[in-house]
C-alpha positions, 0 to 999 in steps of 0.5 A: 832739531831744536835747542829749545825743544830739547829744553823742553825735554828736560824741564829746563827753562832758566834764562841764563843760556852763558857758556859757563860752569853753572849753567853746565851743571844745571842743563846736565843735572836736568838731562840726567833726572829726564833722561833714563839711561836704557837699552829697551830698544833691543828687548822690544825689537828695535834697532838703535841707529848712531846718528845725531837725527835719530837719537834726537828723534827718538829721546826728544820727540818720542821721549825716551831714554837711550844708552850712552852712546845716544845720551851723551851723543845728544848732550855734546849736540846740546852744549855745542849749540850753548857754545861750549868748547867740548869733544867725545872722548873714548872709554874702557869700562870696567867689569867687576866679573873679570875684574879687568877693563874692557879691551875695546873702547865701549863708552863715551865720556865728554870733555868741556873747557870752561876758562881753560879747565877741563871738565868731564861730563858723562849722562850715559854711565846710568845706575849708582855710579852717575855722577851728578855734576861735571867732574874737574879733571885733575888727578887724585882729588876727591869729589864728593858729590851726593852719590859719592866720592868720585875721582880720577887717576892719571898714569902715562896718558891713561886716566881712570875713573872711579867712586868711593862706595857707600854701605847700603841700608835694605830693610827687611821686607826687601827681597833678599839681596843678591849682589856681591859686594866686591872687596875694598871700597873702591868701585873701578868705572872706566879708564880714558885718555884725551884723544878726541873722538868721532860719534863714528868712531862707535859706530861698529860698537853700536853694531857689535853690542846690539848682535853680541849675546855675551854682553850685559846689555843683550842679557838683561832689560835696563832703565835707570834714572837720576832722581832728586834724592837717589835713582830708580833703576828696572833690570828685567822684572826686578825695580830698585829705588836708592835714596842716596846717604839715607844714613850716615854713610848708607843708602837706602835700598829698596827692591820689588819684584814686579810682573809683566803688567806691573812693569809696563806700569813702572816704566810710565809712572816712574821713568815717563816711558811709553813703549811702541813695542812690545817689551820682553824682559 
């Protein structure tokens, strides 16, 4: 495993290679604009292993995207080799259906100390509530960022994550839009606390999410990835492109439904996915 051709990975080749805040943000911005957040490997047959050689192998080499477990895995192996003082940390995300979060640790965020403040970095949260640049971690501030206003919570040890939405702009000849919008302008991400983590710590969670029928994950396909202006996501046939802040306030939506030949065809044009395997969605 090499820095510089996970570098190469990401289009990223600046000079400056310090330990600092910016150039945090910079290999971070060009992982998260790379690197789709997916799980095709359990819609084409594949089984996704938790360790560090794999996941390199498969992002890096065969260029392709991964869930959080593997993405942000992958970036705490990169900062650390750039000398960041980072740890894995563990996440309960939230399920707008149940409205309630997870019992179980399913996510993993990281932390990075720069100049004694700590920062989260998370490139595995995927779709319209990536963040785009490391987040201070203090309570109760807002910060805004081009997706949104993001901000975390502290009560007793446990912190939660969430986002200030934005009205969505879809024009007409969009297909009609399903989604329901959930009350209030606050959309719960995940709730944490700062105990340090293992990647083996996930690895029965691995397990679990590719063997459970009840999650999202095994339901439907997904590719999501941060672009310069918005995201592109593919969920089963349909593919999304947001432009974040179109308007003032509103991001533009726009929705296709594709076929299965047109599929394929997206996942290499826009995503930079070549598949092995044969993709069901």
């Amino acid at each position: 495993m090499n820095i510089q051709e996970y570098f190469a990975r990401i289009s990223y080749n600046e000079s400056r290679k310090d330990a600092d805040l910016q150039t945090l943000t910079v290999v971070f911005q060009h992982h998260i604009q790379a690197i789709p957040f997916e799980n095709l490997s359990m819609h084409c047959g594949e089984t996704i292993e938790l360790d560090l050689q794999s996941t390199y192998d498969k992002i890096v080499r065969k260029k392709r995207g991964g869930w959080c477990l593997e993405s942000n895995h992958l970036l705490f192996w990169a900062l650390q080799e750039l000398g960041y003082d980072i740890c894995i940390l563990g996440g309960n995300s939230y399920k707008p259906a149940q409205q309630a979060y997870t019992a179980e640790i399913n996510h993993i965020p990281l932390k990075v100390v720069i100049k004694g403040n700590s920062y989260i970095v998370d490139a595995g949260f995927g779709g319209a509530y990536q963040a785009w640049q490391p987040m201070m971690l203090i309570s109760g501030k807002d910060q805004p960022q081009v997706p949104g206003i993001f901000r975390f919570t502290e009560d007793n040890g446990t912190w939660y994550f969430e986002k200030v939405k934005r009205k969505l702009y879809i024009p007409e000849q969009s297909v009609p839009f399903t989604h329901t919008p959930e009350l209030g302008n606050i959309r719960k991400i995940y709730t944490f606390t700062l105990k340090p983590r293992h990647i083996n710590d996930f690895q029965e969670l691995n397990t679990y999410l590719q063997v459970s029928p009840d999650n999202i994950l095994q339901k439907k396909s997904i590719c999501t990835l941060q672009t310069t202006e918005g995201l592109y996501a593919l969920v089963g046939w349909t593919f999304t492109e947001v432009k974040y802040n179109y308007m003032e306030d509103r991001d533009l939506v726009q929705i296709t439904t594709l076929t299965d030949e047109e599929v394929e065809k997206t996942l290499k044009d826009k995503f930079n996915i070549v598949l092995e395997n044969k993709l069901v969605p």
